[in-house]
FIMARMI-507150 format. One record per residue: x, y, z of N, C-alpha, C, O in turn; residue number from 1. Coordinates in pm, whole numbers. Layout:
n_X:n_Y:n_Z:ca_X:ca_Y:ca_Z:c_X:c_Y:c_Z:o_X:o_Y:o_Z:num
X:Y:Z:X:Y:Z:X:Y:Z:X:Y:Z:NUM;
...
END
This chain:
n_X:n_Y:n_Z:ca_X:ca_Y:ca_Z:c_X:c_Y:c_Z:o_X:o_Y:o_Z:num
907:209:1426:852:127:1318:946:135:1198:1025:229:1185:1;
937:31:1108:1085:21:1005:1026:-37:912:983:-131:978:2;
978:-60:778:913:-79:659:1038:-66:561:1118:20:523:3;
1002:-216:541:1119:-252:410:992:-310:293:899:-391:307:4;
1038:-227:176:908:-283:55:1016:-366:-23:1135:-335:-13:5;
974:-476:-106:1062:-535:-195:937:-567:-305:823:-532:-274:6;
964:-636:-440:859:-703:-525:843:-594:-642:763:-624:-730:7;
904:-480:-652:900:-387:-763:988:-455:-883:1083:-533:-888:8;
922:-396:-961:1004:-425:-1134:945:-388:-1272:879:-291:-1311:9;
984:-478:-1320:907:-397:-1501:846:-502:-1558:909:-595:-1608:10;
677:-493:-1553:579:-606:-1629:535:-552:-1735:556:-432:-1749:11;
458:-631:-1847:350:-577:-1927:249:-543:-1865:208:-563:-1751:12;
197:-466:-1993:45:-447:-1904:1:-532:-1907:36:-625:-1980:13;
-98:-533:-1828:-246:-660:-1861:-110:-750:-1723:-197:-822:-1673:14;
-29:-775:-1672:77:-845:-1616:26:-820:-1468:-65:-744:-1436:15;
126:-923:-1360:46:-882:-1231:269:-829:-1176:375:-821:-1238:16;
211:-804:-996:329:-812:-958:265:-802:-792:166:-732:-770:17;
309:-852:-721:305:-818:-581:409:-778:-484:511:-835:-444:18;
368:-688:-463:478:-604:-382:461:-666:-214:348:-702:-180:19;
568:-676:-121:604:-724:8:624:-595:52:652:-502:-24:20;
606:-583:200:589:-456:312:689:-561:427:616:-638:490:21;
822:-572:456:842:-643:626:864:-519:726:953:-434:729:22;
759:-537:801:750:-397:915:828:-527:1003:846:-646:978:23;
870:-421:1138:960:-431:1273:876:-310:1343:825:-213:1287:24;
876:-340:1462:879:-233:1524:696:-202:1557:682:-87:1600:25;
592:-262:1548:476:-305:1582:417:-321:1684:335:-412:1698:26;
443:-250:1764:416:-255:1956:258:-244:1989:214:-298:2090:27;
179:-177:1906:71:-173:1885:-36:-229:1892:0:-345:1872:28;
-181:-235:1911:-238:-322:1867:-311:-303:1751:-388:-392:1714:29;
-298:-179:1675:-345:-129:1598:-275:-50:1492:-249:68:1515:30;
-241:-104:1375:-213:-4:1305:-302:7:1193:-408:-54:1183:31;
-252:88:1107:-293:126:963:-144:120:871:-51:200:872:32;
-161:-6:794:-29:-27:658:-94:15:530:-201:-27:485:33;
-17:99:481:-66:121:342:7:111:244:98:32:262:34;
4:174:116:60:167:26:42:261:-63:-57:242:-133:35;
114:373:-89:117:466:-164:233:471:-268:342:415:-271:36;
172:558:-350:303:530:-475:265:723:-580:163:783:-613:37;
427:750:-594:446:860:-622:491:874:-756:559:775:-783:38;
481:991:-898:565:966:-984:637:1109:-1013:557:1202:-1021:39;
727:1131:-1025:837:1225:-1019:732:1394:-1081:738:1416:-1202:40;
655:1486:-1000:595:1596:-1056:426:1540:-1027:340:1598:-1094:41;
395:1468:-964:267:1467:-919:241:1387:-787:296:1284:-749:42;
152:1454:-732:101:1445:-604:114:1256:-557:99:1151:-620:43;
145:1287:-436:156:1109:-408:19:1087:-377:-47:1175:-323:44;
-34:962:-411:-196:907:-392:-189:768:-331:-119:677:-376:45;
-258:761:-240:-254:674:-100:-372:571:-192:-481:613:-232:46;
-311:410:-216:-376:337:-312:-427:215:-199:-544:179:-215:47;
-376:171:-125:-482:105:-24:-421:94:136:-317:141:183:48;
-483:46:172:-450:11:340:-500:-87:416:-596:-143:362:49;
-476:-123:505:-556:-222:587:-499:-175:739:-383:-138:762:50;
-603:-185:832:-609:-188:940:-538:-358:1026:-607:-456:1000:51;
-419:-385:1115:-400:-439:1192:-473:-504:1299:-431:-612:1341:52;
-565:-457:1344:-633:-409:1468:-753:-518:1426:-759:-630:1478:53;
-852:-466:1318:-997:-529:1312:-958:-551:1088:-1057:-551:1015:54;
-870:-560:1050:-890:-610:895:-900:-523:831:-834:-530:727:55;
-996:-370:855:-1044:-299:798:-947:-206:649:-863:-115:653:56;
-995:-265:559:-926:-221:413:-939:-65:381:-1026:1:438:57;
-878:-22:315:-926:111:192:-883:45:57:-798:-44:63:58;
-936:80:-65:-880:95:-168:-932:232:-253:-1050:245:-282:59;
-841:322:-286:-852:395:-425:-918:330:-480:-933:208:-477:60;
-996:465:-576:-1059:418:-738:-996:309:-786:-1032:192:-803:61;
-869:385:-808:-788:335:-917:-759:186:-852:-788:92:-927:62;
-728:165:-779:-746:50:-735:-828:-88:-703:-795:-206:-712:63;
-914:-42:-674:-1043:-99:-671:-1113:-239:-747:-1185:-212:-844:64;
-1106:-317:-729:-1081:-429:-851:-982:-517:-892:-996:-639:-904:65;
-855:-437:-917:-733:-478:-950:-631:-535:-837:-558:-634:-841:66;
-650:-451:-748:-540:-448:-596:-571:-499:-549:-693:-512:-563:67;
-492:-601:-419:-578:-656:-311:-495:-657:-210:-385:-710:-221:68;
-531:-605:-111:-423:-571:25:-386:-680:125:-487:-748:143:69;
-298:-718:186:-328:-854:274:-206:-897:398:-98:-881:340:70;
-191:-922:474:-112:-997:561:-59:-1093:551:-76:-1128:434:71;
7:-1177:611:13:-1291:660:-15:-1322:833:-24:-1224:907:72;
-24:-1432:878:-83:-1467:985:-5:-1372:1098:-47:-1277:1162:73;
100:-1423:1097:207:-1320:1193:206:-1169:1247:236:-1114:1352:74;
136:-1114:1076:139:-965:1110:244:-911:1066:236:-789:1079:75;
360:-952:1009:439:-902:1014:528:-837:884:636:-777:878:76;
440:-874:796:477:-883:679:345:-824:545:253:-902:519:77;
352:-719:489:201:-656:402:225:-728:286:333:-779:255:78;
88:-732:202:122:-742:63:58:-666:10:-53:-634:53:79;
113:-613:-105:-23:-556:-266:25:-679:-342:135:-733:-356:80;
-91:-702:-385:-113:-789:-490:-178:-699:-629:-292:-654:-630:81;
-101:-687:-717:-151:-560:-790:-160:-704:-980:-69:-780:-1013:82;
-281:-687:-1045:-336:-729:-1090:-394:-640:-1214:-437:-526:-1194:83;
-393:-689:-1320:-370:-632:-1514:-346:-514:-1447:-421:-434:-1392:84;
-228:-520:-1462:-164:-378:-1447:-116:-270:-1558:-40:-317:-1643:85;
-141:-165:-1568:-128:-34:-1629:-10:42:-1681:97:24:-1622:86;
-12:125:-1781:96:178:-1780:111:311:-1688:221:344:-1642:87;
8:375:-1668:-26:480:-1523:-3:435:-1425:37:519:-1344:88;
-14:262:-1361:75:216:-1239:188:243:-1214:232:244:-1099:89;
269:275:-1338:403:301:-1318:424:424:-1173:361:526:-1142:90;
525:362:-1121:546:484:-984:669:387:-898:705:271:-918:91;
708:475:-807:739:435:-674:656:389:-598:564:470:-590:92;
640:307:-542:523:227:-452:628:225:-263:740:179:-241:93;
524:301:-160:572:286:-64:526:205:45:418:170:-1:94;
530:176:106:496:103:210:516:202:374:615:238:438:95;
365:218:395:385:325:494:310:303:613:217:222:604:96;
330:355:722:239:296:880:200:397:950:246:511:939:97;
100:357:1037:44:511:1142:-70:448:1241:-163:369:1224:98;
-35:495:1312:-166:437:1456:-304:417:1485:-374:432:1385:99;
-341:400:1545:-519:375:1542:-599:349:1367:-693:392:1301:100;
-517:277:1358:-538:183:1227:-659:185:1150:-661:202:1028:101;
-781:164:1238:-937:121:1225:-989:251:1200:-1034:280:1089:102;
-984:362:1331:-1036:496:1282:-969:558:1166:-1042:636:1103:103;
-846:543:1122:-748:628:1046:-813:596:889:-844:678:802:104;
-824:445:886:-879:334:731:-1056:374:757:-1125:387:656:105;
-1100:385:849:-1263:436:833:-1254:578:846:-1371:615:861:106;
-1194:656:847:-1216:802:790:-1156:868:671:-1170:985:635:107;
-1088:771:617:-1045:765:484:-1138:668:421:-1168:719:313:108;
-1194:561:432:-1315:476:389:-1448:647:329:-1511:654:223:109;
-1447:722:410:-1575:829:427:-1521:941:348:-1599:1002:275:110;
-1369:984:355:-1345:1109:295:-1266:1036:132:-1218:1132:72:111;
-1249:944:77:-1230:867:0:-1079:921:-41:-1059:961:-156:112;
-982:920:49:-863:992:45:-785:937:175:-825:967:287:113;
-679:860:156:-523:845:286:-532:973:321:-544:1058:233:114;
-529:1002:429:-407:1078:470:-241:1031:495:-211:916:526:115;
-170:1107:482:-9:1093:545:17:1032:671:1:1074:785:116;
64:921:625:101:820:776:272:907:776:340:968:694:117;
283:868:917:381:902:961:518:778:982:587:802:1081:118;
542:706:936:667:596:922:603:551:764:491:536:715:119;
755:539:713:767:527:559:903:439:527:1015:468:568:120;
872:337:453:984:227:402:1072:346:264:1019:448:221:121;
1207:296:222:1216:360:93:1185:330:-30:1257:352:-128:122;
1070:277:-32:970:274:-216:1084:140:-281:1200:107:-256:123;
1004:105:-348:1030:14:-472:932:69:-629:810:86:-640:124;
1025:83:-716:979:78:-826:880:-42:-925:899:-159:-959:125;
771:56:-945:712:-61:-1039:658:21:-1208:587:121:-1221:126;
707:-47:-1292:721:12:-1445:618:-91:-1492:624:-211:-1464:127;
564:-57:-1533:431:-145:-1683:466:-63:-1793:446:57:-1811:128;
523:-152:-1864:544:-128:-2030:421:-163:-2081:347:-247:-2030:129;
385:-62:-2242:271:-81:-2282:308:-164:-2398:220:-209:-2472:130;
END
């Protein structure tokens, strides 16, 4: 699996930006794509996902409202659509993948927490100036 993120940059707040995920490598019928984002001295926090397989979403708190996770028809390609955005958005944003998609996004749906997927794109930056 191979995750290329692009769509990072520097908005205002209150500003939107959507970040692109192009995965390869999808043999599956199921995955779990997410999107996590790290900032240099604190813990990385897994901000949404969607299941391949059956649709099935997560979103973070912090997310929740603002974010919206999505495909295109193909499959082949993720989006965040990230919406009045923050100056605490600021981070590396990754684009990350892992198997059985549906159980992985419904037991994180219950424990309200990603776990660590195992295939990872190399991050794009996203900055909100206040």
């Amino acid at each position: 699996v191979q995750l290329v993120e692009s769509g990072g940059g520097l908005v205002q707040a209150g500003g939107s930006l959507r970040l692109s995920c192009a995965a390869s490598g999808l043999t599956l019928d199921d995955y779990a794509i997410g999107w996590f984002r790290q900032v240099p001295g604190k813990r990385r926090e897994g901000v949404s996902a969607i299941s391949t397989g059956d649709g099935t979403t997560y979103y973070s708190d912090s997310a929740k409202g603002r974010f919206t996770i999505s495909s295109d028809n193909a499959g082949n390609t993720f989006y965040l659509q990230m919406e009045n955005l923050k100056p605490e958005d600021t981070a590396v944003y990754y684009c990350a993948a892992d198997v059985l998609g549906g159980v992985l996004i419904r037991t994180a749906q219950q424990m309200g927490v990603l776990p660590a997927f195992n295939y990872w794109g190399q991050g794009t930056q996203v900055t909100v100036s206040s």
